[in-house]
C-alpha positions in Angstrom: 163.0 -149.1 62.1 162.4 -146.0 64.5 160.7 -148.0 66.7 163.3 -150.6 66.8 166.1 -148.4 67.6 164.4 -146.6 70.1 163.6 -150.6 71.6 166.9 -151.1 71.6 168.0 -147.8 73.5 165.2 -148.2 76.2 167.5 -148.2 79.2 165.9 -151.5 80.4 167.1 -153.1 77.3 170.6 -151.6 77.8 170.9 -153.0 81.4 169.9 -156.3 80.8 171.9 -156.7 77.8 175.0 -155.1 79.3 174.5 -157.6 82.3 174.5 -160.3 80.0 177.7 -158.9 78.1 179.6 -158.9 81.0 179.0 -162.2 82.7 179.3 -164.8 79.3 181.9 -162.0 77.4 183.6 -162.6 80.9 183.6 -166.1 80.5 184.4 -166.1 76.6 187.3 -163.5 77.7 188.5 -166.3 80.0 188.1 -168.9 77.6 189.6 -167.7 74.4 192.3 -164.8 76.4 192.9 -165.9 79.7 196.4 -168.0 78.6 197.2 -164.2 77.2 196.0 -162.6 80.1 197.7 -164.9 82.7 201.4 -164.5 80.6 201.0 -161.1 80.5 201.5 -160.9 76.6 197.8 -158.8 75.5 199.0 -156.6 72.7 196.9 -154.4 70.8 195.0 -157.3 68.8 194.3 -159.5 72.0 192.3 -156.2 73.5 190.9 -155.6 69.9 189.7 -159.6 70.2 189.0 -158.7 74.0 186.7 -155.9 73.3 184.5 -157.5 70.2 184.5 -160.9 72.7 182.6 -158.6 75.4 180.3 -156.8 72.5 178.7 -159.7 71.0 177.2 -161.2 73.8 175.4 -157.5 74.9 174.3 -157.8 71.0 172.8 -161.0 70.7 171.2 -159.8 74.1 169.8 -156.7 72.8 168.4 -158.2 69.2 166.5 -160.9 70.9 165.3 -158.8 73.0 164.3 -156.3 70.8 163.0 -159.0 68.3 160.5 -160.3 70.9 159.0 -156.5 71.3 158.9 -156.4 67.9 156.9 -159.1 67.3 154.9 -158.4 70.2 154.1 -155.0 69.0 153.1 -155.9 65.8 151.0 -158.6 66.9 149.2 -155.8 68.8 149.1 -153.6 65.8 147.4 -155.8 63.7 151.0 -157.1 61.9 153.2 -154.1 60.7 156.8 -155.1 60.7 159.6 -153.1 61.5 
């Protein structure tokens, strides 16, 4: 689990993933928000449903990620998982 965490707080990792958060959480945002955004009505639960829009994406981005090391690294290893 140390080594995982540690994967996924390599600042490689964070880059990437945050790159992918912004440009499809971008594109969700506009998808699911933008009628919200464009009338001017976001209240407090729209930027709640803004924020967890742009968060999943960067997650998905930094478990795959993460879970290919993983499995690299234990491949290397001689198959500890983690």
């Amino acid at each position: 689990m140390k080594f995982w965490f540690k994967t996924a707080c390599d600042p490689a990792i964070v880059r990437c993933s945050m790159k992918y958060a912004f440009v499809v959480g971008s594109i969700l945002v506009a998808i699911n928000q933008g009628d919200a955004i464009l009338a001017g009505t976001v209240n407090g639960v729209g930027l709640f449903k803004i924020g967890l829009t742009m968060i999943v994406p960067y997650m998905v981005s930094t478990f795959s990620s993460v879970g290919v090391i993983c499995k690299m690294h234990d491949a290397a290893e001689g198959g500890s998982s983690h």
